[in-house]
C-alpha positions in Angstrom: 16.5 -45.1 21.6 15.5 -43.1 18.6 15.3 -46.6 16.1 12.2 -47.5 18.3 8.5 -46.3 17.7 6.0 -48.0 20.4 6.6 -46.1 23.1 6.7 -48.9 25.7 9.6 -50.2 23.8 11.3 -46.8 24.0 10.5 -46.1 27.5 12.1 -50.0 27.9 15.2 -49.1 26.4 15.9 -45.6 28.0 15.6 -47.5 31.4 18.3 -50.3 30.3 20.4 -47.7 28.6 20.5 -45.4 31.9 20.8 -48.2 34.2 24.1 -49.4 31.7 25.4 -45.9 31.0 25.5 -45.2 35.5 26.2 -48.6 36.6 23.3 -49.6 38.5 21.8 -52.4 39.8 18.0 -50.8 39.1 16.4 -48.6 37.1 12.8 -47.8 36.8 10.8 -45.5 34.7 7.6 -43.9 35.4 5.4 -42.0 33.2 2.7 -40.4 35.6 -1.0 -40.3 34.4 -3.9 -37.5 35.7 -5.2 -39.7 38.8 -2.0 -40.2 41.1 -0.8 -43.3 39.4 1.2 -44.0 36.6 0.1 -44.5 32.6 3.3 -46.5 31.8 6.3 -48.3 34.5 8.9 -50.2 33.1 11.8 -51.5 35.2 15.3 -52.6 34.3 17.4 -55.4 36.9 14.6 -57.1 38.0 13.5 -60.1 36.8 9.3 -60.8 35.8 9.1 -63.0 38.8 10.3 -60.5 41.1 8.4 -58.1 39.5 5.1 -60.3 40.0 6.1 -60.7 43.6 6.0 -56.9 44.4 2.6 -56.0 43.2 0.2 -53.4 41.9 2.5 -50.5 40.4 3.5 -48.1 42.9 1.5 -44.5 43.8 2.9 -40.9 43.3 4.1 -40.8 46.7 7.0 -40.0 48.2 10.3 -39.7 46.1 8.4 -40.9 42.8 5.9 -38.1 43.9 8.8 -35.1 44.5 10.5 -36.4 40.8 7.4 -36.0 39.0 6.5 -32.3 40.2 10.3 -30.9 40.8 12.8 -30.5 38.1 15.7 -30.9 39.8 17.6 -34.2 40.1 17.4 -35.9 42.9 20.7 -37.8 44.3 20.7 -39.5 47.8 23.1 -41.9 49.7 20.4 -43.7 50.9 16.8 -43.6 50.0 15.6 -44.9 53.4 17.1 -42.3 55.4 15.1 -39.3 53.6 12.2 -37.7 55.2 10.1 -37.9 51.9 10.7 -42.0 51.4 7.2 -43.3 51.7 8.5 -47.5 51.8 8.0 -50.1 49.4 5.9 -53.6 49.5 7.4 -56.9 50.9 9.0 -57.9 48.1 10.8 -55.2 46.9 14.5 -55.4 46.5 17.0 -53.9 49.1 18.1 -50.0 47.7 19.9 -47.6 49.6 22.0 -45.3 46.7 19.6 -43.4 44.8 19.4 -41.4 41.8 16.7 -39.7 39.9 16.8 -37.5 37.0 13.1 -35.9 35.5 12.4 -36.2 32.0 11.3 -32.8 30.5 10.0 -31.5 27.1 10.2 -27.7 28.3 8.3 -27.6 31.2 6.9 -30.5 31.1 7.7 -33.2 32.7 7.3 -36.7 30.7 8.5 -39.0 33.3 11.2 -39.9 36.0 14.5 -42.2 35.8 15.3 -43.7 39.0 18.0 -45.2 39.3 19.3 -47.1 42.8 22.4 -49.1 44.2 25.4 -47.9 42.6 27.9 -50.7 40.8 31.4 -51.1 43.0 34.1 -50.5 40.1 36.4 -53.1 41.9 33.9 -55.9 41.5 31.4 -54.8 38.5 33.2 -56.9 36.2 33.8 -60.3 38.4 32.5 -63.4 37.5 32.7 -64.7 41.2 30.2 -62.1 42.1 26.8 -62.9 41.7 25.3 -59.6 42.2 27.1 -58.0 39.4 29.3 -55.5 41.7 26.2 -53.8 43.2 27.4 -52.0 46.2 24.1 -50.0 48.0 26.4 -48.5 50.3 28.3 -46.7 47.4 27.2 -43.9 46.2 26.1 -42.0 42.9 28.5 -39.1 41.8 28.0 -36.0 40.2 29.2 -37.3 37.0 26.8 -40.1 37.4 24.3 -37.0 37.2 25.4 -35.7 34.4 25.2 -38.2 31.9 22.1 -38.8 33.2 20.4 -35.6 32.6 22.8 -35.8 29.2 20.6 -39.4 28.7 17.3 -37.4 29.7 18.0 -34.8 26.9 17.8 -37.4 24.2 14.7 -39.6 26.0 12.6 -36.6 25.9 13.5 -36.6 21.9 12.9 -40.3 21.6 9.6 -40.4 23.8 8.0 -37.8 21.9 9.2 -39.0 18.9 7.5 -42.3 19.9 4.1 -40.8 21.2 3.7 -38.7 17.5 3.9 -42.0 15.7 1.7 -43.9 18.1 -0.8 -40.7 17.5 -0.6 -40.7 14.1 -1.7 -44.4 13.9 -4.5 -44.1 15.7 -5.6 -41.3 13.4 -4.9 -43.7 10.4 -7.0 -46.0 12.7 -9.7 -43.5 13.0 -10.0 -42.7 9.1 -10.3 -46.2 8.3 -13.0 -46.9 10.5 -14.5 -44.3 9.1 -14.2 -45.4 5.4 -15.5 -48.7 6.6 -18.9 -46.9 8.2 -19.1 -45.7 5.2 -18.2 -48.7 3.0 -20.9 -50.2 5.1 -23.8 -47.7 5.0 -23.5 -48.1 1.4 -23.2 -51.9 0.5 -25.5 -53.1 3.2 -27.9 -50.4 4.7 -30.2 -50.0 1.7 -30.5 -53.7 1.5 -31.3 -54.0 4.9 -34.1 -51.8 5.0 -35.9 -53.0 1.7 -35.5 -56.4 3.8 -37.3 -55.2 6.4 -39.7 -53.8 4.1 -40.3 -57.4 2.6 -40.6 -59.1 5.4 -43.4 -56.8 6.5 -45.3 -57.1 3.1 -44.9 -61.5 3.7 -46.1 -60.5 7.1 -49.3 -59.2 6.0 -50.0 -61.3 3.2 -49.4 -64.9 5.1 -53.6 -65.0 6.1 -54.8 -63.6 3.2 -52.4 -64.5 -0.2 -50.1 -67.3 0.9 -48.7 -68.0 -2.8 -47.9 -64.5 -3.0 -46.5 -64.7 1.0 -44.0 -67.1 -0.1 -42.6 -65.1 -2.9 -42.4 -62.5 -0.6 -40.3 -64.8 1.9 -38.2 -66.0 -1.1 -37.4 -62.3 -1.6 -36.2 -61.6 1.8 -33.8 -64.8 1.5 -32.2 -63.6 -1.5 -32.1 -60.0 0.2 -30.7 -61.6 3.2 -28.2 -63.5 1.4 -26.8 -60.5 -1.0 -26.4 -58.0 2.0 -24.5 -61.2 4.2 -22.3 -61.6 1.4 -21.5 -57.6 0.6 -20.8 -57.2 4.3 -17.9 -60.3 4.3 -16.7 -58.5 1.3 -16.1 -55.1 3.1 -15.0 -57.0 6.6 -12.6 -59.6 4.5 -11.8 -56.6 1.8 -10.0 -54.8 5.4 -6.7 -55.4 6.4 -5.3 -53.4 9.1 -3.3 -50.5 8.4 -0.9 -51.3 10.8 -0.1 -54.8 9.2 1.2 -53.5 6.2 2.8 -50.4 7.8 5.1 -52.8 10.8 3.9 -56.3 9.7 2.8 -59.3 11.7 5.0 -59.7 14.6 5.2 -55.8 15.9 1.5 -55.3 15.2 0.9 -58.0 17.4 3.6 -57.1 20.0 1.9 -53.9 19.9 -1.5 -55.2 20.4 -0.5 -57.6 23.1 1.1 -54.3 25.3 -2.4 -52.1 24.7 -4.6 -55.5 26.3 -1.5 -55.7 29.1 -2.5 -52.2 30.0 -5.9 -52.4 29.7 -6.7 -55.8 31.5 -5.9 -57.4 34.9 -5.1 -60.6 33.2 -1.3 -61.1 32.4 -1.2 -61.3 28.5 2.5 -62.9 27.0 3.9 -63.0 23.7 6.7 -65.3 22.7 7.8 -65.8 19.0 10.3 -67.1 16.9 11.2 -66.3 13.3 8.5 -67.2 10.7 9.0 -67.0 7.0 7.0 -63.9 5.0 3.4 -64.7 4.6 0.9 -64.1 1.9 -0.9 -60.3 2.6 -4.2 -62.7 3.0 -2.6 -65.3 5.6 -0.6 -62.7 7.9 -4.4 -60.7 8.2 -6.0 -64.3 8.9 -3.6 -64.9 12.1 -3.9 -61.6 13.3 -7.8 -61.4 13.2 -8.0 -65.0 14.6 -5.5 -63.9 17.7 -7.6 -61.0 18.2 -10.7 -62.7 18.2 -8.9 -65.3 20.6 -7.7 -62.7 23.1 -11.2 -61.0 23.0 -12.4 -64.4 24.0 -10.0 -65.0 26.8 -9.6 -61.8 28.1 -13.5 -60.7 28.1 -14.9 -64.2 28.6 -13.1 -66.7 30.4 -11.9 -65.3 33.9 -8.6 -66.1 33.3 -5.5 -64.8 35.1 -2.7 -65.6 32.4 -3.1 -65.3 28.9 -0.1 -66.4 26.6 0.3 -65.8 23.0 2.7 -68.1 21.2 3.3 -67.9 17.2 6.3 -69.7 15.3 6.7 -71.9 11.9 4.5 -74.2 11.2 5.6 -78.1 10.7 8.4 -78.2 8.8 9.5 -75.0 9.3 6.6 -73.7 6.4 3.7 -71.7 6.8 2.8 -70.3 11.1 1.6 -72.0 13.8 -0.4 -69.5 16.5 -1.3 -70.4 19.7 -3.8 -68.5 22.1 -4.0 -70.2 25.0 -5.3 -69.2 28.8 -6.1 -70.2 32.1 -9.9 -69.2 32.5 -13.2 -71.3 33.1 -12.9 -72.7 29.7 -16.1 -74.0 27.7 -17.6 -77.1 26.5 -17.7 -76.4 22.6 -20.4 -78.7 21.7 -23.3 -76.9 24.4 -21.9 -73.6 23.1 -22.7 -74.8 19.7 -26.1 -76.0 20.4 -27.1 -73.1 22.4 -26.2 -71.0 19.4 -23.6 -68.9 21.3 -20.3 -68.9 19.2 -18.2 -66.7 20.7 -16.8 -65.7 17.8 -15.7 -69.7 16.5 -17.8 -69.1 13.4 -15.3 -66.4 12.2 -12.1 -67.9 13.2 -12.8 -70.9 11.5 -13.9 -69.0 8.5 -10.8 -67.2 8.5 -8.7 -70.0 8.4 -10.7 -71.6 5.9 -10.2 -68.5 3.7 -6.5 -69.2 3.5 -6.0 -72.6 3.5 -5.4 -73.1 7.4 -6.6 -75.4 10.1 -8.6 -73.9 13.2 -8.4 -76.2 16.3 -10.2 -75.6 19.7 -9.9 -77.4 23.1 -11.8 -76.4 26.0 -13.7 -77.9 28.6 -15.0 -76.1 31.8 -12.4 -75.5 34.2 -9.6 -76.5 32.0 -9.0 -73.5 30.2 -8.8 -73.1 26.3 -6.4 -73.1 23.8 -7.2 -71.8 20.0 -4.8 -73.0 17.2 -4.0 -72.0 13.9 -2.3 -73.1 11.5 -1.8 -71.7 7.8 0.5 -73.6 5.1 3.6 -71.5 3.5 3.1 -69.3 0.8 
């Protein structure tokens, strides 16, 4: 547990580890928010269609409610039967033998384990049954317990081990926004307002001095053109501090998880091994899947988003896909109504490195953004 940093990833493993270490057929984790929900729910035993199939995440109510406000464990022979058992939607899985052990920092309660339909030791390791041994009628012991709180110990470690690094990036993020406000206010903001200032002056003199109106105007184009090109240099100067802290792939497994939690759209990210690439190329893919996901997620209507990046032909170079199932776009009217949602860029980006940027949309079809970049 303690080798991961994103938190999700820790709260993932904690759940699989506990569900392992007991011999369960489920575990969950919750970590509880301020408004009666939960921030973060992972689940471990349960496949992603089932876990589609059940629904919205479950409420603080009933034994997930009692876990995350009493410190004691909680160890029942069968969930149902309790007076505090609130139900569960349609498709939730059958569970009878329960177990739940709080995760604390002091007083403080992180989250809950829950853990539910203990393993029969006569079966767990049969091939002939399909359920893997899980017996809901058996039930969890007082040794089961104990490691569990043993396990709890060391998640409270890990978690907040996990939630200090995730802080401290986002400070790093902070400062470097910051710098770029600054960078910004610097390069282009004098620029800008001497513009303005010119354009004023051409303005004024158009009725009266139209020679001198013209110089004026000639003036604000070379203005224009001088703070365009010191802002690309301060944008295409960037690159993200958490590229060259975790590289490509975890920065955008991380960034994928933050637009899971955020949106209603189902975001997926699916890779296989790519070779290093240049500092330049690996900041190119990530800006053009952000822009892409921005696009999708804030644009299109879509319901599923999926995120697919692997080696490009011949094994060299990356291949990224963004692709979803929203109300797509037909990219010629977009063009001519001067709306670009955000092509311009992405196709500059790839330019910038070498790559090909390839679009296909048309309404009601969805849209699918590729990039490729060659090998360094």
């Amino acid at each position: 547990m303690s080798r991961h940093l994103e938190v999700r990833e820790v709260l993932q493993r904690i759940a699989t580890s506990a569900r392992t270490l007991v011999g369960a057929e489920y575990a969950a984790l919750g970590v509880p928010d301020d408004h009666g929900g939960f921030a973060q729910f992972v689940v471990d035993g349960i496949s992603d269609r089932q876990w589609r199939a059940i629904g919205p995440l479950p409420r603080q109510h009933g034994i997930l409610a009692v876990m995350l406000k009493d410190s004691a464990p909680q160890r029942l022979d069968d969930v149902r039967q309790d007076p505090r058992f609130g139900g569960w939607p349609q498709a939730h899985p059958d569970m009878r033998a329960f177990l739940g052990v709080p995760i604390l920092d002091g007083d403080e309660i992180l989250g809950a384990l829950f853990l539910a339909n203990k393993h029969s030791l006569a079966n767990k390791h049969s091939p002939a049954d399909p359920t893997g041994g899980a017996d809901r009628h058996a039930p969890f012991t007082a040794h089961d317990e104990h490691l569990l709180r043993i396990l709890a110990a060391h998640a409270a470690l890990a978690l907040t081990n996990a939630r200090l690094y995730e802080r401290s990036r986002e400070l790093t993020l902070v400062g470097e926004r910051a710098r770029i406000a600054h960078d910004l206010h610097d390069a282009v903001s004098q620029k800008l307002f001497s513009l303005r200032l010119t354009a004023q002056a051409a303005s004024a003199l158009v009725a009266r001095d139209p020679d001198r109106a013209r110089a004026e105007l000639a003036e604000v184009s070379r203005l224009a053109a001088e703070a365009a090109e010191e802002l690309r240099a301060v944008v295409v100067e960037l690159r993200p501090a958490a590229l060259d802290e975790d590289g490509l792939l975890p920065t955008l497994t991380s960034q994928v998880e933050v637009l899971n939690r955020a949106h209603t759209a189902r975001v997926g990210f699916t890779h296989t091994r790519i070779h290093a690439l240049p500092p330049a190329q690996e900041a190119a893919v990530l800006r053009v899947a952000q822009e892409a996901l921005h696009n999708a997620l804030r644009h299109s209507g879509a319901g599923s988003v999926r995120v697919v990046l692997g080696p490009g032909p011949g094994g060299c170079g990356a291949l990224l896909t963004v692709s979803d199932d929203g109300r797509g776009f037909a990219p010629d009217e977009v063009r001519r109504a001067g709306r670009h949602l955000g092509l311009v860029s992405m196709r500059d980006r790839a330019a910038g490195v070498g790559g090909a940027l390839r679009i296909e949309s048309s309404p009601g079809r969805g849209t699918v953004v590729e990039l490729e970049v060659p090998g360094g």
